[in-house]
GUKOLDO-269454 format. One record per residue (C-alpha): residue in three letters; residue number from 1; x, y, z. Coordinates in nm, 3 decimals, m for minus. Layout:
<sites>
<site code="ALA" pos="NUM" u="X" v="Y" w="Z"/>
...
</sites>
This chain:
<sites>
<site code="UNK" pos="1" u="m0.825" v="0.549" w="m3.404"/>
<site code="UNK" pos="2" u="m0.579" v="0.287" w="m3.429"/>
<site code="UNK" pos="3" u="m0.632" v="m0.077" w="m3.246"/>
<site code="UNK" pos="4" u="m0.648" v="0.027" w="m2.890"/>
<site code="UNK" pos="5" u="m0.422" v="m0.168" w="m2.631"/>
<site code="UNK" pos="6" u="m0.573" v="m0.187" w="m2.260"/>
<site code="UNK" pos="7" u="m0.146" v="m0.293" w="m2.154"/>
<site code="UNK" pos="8" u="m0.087" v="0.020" w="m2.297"/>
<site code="UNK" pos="9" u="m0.332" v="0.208" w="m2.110"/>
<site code="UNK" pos="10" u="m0.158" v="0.020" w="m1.800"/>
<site code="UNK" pos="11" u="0.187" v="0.157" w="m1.877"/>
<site code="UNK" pos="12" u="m0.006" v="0.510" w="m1.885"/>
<site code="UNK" pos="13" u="m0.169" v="0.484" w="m1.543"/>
<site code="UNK" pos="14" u="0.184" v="0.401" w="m1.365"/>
<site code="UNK" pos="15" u="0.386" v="0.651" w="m1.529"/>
<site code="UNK" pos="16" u="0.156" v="0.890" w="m1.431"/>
<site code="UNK" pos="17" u="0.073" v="0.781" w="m1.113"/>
<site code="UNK" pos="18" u="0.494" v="0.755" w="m1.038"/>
<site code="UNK" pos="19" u="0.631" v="1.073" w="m1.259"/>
<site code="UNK" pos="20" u="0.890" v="0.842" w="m1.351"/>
<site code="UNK" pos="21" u="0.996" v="0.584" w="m1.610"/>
<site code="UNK" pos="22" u="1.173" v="0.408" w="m1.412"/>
<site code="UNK" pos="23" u="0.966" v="0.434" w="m1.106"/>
<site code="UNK" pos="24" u="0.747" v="0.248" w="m1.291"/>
<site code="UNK" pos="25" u="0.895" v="0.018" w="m1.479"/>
<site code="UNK" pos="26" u="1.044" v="m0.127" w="m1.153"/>
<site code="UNK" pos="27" u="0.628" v="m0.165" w="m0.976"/>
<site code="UNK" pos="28" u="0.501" v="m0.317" w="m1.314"/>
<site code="UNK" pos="29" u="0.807" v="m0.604" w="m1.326"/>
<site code="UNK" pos="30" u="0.880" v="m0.411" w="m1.679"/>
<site code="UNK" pos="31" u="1.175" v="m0.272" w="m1.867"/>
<site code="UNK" pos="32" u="1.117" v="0.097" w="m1.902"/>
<site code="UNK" pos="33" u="1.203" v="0.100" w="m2.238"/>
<site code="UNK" pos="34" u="0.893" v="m0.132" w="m2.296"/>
<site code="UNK" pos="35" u="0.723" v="0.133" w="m2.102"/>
<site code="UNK" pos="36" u="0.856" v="0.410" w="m2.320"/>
<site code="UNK" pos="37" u="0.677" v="0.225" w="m2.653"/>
<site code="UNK" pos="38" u="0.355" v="0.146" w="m2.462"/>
<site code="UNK" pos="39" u="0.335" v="0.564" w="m2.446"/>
<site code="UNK" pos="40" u="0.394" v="0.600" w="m2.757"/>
<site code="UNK" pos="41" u="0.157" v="0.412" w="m2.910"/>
<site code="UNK" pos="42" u="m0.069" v="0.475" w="m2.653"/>
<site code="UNK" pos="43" u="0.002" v="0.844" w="m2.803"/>
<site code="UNK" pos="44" u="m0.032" v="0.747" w="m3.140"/>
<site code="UNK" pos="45" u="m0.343" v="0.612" w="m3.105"/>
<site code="UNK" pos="46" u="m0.553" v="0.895" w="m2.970"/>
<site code="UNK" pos="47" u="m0.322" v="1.122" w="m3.158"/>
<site code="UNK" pos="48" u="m0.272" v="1.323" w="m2.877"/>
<site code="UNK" pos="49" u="0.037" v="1.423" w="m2.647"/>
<site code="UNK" pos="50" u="0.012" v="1.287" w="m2.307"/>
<site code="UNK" pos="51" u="0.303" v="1.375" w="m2.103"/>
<site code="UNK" pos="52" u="0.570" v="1.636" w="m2.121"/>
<site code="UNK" pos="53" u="0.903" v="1.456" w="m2.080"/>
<site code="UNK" pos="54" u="1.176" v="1.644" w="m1.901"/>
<site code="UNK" pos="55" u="1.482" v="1.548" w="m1.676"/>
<site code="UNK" pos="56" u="1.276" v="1.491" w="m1.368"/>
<site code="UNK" pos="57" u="1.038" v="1.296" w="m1.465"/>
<site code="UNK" pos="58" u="0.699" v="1.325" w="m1.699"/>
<site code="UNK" pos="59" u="0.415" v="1.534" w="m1.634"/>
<site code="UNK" pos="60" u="0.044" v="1.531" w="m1.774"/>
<site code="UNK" pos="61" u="m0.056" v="1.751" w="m2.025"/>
<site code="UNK" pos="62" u="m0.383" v="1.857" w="m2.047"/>
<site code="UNK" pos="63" u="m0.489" v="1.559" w="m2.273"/>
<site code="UNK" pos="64" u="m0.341" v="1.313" w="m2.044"/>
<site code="UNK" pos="65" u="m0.558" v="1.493" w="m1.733"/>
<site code="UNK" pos="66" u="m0.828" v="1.451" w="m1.925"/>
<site code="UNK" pos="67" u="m0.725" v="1.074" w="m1.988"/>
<site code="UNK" pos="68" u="m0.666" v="0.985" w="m1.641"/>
<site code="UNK" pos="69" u="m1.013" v="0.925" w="m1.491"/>
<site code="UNK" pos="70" u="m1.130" v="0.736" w="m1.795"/>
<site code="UNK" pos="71" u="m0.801" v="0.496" w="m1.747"/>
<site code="UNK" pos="72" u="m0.883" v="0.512" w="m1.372"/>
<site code="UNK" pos="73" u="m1.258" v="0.439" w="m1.426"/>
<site code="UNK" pos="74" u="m1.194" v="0.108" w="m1.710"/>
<site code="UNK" pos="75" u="m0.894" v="m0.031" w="m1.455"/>
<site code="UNK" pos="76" u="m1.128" v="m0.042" w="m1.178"/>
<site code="UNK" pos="77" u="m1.370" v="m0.217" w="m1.431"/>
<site code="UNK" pos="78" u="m1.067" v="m0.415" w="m1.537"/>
<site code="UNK" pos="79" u="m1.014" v="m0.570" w="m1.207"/>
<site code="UNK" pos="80" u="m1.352" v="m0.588" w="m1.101"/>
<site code="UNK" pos="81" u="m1.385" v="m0.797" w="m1.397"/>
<site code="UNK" pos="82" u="m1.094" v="m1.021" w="m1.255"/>
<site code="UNK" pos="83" u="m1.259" v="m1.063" w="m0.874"/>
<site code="UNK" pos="84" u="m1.598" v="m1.122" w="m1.012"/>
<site code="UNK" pos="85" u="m1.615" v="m1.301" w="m1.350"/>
<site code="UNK" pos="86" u="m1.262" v="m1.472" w="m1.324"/>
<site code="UNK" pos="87" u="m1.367" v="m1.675" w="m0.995"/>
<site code="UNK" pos="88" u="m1.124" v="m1.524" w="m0.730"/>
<site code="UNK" pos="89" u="m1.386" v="m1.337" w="m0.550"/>
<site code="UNK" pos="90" u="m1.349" v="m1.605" w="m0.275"/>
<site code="UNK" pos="91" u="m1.019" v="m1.724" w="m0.341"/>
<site code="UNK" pos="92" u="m0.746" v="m1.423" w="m0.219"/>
<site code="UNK" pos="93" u="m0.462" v="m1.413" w="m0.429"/>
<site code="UNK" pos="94" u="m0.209" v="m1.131" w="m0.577"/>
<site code="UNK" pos="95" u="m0.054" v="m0.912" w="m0.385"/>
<site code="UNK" pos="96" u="m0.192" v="m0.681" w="m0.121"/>
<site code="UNK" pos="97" u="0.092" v="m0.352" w="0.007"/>
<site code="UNK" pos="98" u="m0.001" v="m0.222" w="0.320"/>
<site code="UNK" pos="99" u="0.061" v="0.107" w="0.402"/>
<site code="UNK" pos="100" u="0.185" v="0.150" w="0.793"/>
<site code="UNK" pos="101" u="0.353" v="0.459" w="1.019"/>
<site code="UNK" pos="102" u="0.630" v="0.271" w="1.113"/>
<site code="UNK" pos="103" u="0.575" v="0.225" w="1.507"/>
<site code="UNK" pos="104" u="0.253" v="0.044" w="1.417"/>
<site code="UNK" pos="105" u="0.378" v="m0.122" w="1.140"/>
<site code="UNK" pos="106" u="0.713" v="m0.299" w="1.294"/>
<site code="UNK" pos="107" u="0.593" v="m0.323" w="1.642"/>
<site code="UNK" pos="108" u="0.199" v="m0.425" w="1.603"/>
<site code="UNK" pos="109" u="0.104" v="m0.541" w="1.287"/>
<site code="UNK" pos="110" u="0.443" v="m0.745" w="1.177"/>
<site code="UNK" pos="111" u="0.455" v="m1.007" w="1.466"/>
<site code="UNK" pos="112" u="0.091" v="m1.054" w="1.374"/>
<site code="UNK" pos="113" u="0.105" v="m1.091" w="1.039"/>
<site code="UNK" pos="114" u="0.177" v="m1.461" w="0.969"/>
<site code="UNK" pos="115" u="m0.154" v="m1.631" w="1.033"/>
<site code="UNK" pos="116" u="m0.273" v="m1.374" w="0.721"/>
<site code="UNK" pos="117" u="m0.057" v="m1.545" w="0.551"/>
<site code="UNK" pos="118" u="m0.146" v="m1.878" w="0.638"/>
<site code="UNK" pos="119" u="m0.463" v="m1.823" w="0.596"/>
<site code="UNK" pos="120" u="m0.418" v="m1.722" w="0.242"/>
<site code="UNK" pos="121" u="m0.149" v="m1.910" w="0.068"/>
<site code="UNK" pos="122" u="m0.144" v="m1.722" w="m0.234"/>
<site code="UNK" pos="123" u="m0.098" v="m1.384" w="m0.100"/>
<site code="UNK" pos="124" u="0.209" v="m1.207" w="m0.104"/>
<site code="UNK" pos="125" u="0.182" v="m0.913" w="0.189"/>
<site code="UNK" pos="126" u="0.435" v="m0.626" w="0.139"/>
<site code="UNK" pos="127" u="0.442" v="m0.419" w="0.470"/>
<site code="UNK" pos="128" u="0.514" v="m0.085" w="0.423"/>
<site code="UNK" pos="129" u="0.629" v="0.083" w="0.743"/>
<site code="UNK" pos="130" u="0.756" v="0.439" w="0.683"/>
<site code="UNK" pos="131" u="0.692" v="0.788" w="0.885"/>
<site code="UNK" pos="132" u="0.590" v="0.964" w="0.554"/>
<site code="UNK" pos="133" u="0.263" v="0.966" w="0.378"/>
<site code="UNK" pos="134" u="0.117" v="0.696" w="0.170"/>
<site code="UNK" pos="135" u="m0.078" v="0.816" w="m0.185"/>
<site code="UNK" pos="136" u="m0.398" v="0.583" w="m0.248"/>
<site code="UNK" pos="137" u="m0.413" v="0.779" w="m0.557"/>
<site code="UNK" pos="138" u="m0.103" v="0.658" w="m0.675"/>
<site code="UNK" pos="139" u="m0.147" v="0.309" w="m0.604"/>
<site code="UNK" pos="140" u="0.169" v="0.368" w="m0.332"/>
<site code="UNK" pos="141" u="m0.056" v="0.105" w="m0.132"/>
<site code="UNK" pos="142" u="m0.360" v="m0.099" w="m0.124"/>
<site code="UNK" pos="143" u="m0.470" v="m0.055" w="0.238"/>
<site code="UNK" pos="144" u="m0.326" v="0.253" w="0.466"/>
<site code="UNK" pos="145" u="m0.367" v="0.304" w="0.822"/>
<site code="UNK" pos="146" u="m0.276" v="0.668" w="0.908"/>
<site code="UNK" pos="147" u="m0.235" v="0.885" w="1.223"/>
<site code="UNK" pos="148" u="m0.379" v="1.130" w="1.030"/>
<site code="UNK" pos="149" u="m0.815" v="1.148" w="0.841"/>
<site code="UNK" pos="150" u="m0.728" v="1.224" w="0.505"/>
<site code="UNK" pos="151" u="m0.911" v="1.499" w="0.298"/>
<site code="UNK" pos="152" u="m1.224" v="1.380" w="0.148"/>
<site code="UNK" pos="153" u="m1.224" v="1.190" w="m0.217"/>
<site code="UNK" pos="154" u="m1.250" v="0.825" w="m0.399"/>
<site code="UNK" pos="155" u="m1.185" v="0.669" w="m0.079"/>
<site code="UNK" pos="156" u="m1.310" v="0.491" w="0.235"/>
<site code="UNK" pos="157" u="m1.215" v="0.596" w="0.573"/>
<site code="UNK" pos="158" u="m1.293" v="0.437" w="0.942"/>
<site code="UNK" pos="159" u="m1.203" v="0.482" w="1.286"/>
<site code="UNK" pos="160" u="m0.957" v="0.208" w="1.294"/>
<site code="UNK" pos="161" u="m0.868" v="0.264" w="1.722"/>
<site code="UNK" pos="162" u="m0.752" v="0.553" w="1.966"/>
<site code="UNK" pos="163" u="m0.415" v="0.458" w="2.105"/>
<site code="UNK" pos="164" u="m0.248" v="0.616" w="2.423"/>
<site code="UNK" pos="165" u="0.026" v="0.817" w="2.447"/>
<site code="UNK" pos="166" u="0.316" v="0.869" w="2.764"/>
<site code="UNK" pos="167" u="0.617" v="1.000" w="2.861"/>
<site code="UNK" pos="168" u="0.902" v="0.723" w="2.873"/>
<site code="UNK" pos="169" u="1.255" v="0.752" w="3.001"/>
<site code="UNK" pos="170" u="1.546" v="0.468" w="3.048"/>
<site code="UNK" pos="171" u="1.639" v="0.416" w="3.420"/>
<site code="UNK" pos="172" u="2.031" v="0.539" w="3.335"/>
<site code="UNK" pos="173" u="1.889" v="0.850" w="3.202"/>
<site code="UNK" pos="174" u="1.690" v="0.952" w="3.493"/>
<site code="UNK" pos="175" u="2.000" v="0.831" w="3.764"/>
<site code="UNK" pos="176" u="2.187" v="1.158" w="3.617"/>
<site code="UNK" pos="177" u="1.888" v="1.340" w="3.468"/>
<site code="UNK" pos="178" u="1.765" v="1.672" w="3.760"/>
<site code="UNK" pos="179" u="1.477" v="1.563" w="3.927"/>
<site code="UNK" pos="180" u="1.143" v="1.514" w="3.778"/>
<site code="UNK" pos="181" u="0.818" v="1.550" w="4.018"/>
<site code="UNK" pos="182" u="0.593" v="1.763" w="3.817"/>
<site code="UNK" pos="183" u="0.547" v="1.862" w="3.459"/>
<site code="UNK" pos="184" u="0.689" v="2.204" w="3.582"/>
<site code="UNK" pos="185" u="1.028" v="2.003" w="3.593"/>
<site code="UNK" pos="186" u="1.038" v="1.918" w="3.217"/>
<site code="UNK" pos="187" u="1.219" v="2.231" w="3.123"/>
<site code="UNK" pos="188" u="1.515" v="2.133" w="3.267"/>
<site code="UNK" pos="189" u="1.547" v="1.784" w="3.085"/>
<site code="UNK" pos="190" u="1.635" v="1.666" w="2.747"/>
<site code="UNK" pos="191" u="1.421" v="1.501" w="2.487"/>
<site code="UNK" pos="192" u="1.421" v="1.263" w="2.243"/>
<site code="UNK" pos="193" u="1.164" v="1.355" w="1.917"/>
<site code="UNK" pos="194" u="1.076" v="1.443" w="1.557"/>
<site code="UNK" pos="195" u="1.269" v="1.638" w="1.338"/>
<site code="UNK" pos="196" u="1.041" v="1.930" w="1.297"/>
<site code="UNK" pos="197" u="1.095" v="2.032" w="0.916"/>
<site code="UNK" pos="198" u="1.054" v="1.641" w="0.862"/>
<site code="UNK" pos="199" u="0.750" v="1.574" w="1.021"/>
<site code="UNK" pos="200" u="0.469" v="1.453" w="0.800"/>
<site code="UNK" pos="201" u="0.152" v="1.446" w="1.030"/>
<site code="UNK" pos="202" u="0.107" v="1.749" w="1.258"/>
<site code="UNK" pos="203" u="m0.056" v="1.511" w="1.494"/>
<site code="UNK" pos="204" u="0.310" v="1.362" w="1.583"/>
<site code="UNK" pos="205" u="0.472" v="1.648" w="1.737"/>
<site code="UNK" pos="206" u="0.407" v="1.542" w="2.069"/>
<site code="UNK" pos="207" u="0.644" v="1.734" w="2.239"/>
<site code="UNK" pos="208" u="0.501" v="2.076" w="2.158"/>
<site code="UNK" pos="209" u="0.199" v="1.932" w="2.397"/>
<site code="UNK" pos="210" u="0.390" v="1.796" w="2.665"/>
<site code="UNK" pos="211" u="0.695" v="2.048" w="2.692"/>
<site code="UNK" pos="212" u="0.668" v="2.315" w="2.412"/>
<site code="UNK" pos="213" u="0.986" v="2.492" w="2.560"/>
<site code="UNK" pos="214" u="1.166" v="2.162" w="2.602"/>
<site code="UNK" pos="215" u="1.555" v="2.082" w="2.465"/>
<site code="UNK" pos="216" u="1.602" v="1.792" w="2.240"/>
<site code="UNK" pos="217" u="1.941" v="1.601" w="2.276"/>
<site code="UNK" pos="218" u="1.855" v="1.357" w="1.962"/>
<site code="UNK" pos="219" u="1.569" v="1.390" w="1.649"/>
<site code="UNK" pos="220" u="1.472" v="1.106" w="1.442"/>
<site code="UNK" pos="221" u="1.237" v="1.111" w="1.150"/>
<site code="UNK" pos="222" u="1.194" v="0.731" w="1.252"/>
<site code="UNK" pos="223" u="1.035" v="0.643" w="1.552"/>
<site code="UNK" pos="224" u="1.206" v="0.308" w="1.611"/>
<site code="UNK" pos="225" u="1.538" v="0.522" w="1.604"/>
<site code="UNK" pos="226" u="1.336" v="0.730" w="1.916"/>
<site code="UNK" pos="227" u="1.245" v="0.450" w="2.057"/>
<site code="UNK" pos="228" u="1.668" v="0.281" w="2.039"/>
<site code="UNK" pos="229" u="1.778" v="0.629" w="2.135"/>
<site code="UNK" pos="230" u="1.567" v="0.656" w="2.459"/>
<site code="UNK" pos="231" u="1.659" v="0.304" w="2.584"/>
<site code="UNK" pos="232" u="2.030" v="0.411" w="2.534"/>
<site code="UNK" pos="233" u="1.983" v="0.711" w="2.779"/>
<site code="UNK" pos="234" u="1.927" v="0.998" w="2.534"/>
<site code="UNK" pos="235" u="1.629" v="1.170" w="2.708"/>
<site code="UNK" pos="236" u="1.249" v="1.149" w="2.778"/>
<site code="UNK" pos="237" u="1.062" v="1.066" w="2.466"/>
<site code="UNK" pos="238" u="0.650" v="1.039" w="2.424"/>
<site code="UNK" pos="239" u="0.567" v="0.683" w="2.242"/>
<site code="UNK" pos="240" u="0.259" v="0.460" w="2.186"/>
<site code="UNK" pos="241" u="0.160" v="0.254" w="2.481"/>
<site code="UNK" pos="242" u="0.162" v="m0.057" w="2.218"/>
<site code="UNK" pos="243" u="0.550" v="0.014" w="2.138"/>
<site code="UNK" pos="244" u="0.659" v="0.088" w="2.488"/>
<site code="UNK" pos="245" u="0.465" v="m0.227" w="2.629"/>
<site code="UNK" pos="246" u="0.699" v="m0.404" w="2.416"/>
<site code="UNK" pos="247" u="1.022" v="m0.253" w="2.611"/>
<site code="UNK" pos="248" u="1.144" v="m0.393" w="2.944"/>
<site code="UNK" pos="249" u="1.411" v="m0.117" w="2.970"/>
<site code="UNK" pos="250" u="1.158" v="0.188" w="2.960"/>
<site code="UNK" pos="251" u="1.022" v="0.362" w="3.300"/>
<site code="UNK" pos="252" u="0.710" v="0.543" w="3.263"/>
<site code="UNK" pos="253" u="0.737" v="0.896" w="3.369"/>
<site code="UNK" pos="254" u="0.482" v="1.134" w="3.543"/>
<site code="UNK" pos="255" u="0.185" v="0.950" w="3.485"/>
<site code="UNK" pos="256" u="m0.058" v="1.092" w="3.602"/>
<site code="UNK" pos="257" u="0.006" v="1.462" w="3.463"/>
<site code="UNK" pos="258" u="0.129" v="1.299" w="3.079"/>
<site code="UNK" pos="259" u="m0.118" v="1.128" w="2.887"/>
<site code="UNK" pos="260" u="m0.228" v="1.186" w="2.527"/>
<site code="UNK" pos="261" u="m0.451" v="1.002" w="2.306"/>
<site code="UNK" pos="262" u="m0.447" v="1.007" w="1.919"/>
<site code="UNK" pos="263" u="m0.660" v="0.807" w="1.652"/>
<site code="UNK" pos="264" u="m0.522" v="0.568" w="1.394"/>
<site code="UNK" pos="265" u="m0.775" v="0.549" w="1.088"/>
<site code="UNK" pos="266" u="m0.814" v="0.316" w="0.799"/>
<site code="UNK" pos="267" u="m0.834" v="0.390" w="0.461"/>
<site code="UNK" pos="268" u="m0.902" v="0.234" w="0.090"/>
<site code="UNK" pos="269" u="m0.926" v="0.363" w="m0.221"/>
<site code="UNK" pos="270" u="m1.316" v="0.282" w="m0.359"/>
<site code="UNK" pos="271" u="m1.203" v="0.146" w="m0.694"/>
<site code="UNK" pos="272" u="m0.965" v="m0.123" w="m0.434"/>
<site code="UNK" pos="273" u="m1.225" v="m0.140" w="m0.112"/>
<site code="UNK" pos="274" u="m1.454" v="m0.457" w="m0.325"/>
<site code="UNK" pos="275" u="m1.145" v="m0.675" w="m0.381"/>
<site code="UNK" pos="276" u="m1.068" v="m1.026" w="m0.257"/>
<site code="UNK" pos="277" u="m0.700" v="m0.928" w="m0.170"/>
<site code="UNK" pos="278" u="m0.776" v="m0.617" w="0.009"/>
<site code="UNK" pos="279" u="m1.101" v="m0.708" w="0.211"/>
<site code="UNK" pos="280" u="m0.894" v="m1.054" w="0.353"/>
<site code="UNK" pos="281" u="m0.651" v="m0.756" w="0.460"/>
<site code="UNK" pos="282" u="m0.891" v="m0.518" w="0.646"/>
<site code="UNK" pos="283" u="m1.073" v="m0.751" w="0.788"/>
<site code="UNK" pos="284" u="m0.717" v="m0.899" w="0.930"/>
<site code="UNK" pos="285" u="m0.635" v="m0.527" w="1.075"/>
<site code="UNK" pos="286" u="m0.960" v="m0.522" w="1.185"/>
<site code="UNK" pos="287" u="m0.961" v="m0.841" w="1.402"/>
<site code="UNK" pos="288" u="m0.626" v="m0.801" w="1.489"/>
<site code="UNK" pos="289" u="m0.660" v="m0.485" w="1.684"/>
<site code="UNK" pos="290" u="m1.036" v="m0.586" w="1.838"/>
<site code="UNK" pos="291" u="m0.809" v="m0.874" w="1.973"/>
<site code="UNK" pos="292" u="m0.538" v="m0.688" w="2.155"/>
<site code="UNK" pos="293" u="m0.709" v="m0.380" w="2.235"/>
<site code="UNK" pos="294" u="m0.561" v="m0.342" w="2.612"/>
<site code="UNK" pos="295" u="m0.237" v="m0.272" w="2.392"/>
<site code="UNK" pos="296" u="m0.344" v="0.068" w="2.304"/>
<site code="UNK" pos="297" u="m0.433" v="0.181" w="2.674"/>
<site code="UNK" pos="298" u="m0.209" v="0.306" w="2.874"/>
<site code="UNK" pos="299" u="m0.165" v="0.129" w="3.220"/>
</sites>
């Protein structure tokens, strides 16, 4: 075999964790036609065909299956190497993407977020906050907190908290909305929820447990856009007690007959979990929801 390159090896791990050249030349900082020769040599090398190249996108071959937990296995040596032997086991530096459902991510984590950066001075912290799912497997993030346990595999999952659930309504909404004294009175109002066919996490469809049978006037895939829609008199709509607590304009409906609880867990790849970068950032999850825990309840 010809001189092996470990950079090309690199190029082969994002390509095939993206399915795209230029998915991947854009997360490495690299041009993809530099991408495109680190493959073929890479090829070349081990004289074998790793990917089948089509117009959307490139796929493994059998050889490059077979490749993929060996690269997996000598990257997570490779930065092991880098924490341990290079000295920045105990100084946190790099960048660290954290993986967020969106109502956590903009209205929790985000105004909290600073001091991690203070703290560390040479970490850059991308916050992901999205409604879809995050892949660990793809390196789409470092650290992901989830509404949903993933299956089991190479990574580490924890009970990160249970948050609270309730039924919120703006006051203009319920001046002209029928009246609402008991959950037998939900049928006859309007709601504001998930698009069904878009819904990631079955866990979210909180309206088939508070009014299966109930009419929605707007659907977001985006809770934030719930949350705006709500406040502007659209209809009831079920949110975390942590984003609602946030809201002045929001009346909390039927109490005592609507309350749901879900979990939020965290999770970290195992070849990721012994890093400097990504331990500073669970541990500043960690201690961030310990020290606002009332946030989650319901009151």
């Amino acid at each position: 075999m010809r001189e092996f390159d470990w950079n090309d090896l690199r190029a082969f791990l994002a390509v095939a964790r993206s399915g795209r050249l230029t998915l991947a030349a854009a997360r490495t900082g690299q041009d993809h036609t530099t991408l495109s020769r680190r493959i073929g040599a890479l090829e070349h090398a081990l004289k074998a065909k790793l990917f089948d190249r089509s117009p959307s996108g490139y796929t493994l071959t059998e050889q490059g299956e077979r490749l993929m937990p060996i690269a997996e296995e000598m990257e997570r040596m490779a930065l092991g190497a880098r924490e341990t032997v290079g000295g920045t086991a105990a100084c946190v530096e790099g960048t660290v993407r954290i993986g967020s459902p969106e109502g956590f991510g903009s209205y929790f984590l985000a105004p909290r977020i600073a001091p991690l950066k203070a703290t560390y001075p040479q970490l850059t912290v991308q916050l992901v906050a999205a409604s879809g799912a995050f892949s660990l497997s793809k390196r789409e993030a470092d650290v992901v907190i989830s509404v949903s346990r993933p299956p089991a595999g190479r990574i580490n999952v924890s009970k990160l908290i249970d948050y609270d659930l309730g039924l919120y309504a703006a006051p203009s909404y319920l001046e002209s909305a029928p009246a609402l004294a008991s959950a037998e009175d939900l049928q006859r109002h309007l709601f504001v929820s998930y698009i069904g066919d878009l819904l990631h996490f079955p866990e979210l469809d909180m309206l088939q447990h508070v009014a299966p049978q109930g009419v929605t006037s707007v659907e977001s895939s985006n809770l934030v856009a719930q949350l705006r829609a709500t406040l502007a008199g659209a209809g009831l709509c079920v949110l975390p007690a942590f984003l609602a607590a946030e809201e002045k304009g929001l009346v909390r409906v039927l109490p005592e007959e609507v309350s749901l609880t879900r979990p939020l867990w965290l999770v970290v790849h195992q070849d990721l979990a012994e890093l400097a970068r990504v331990k500073a950032a669970v541990r500043f999850i960690r201690d961030a929801v310990e020290a606002d825990r009332d946030v989650f309840k319901l009151t």
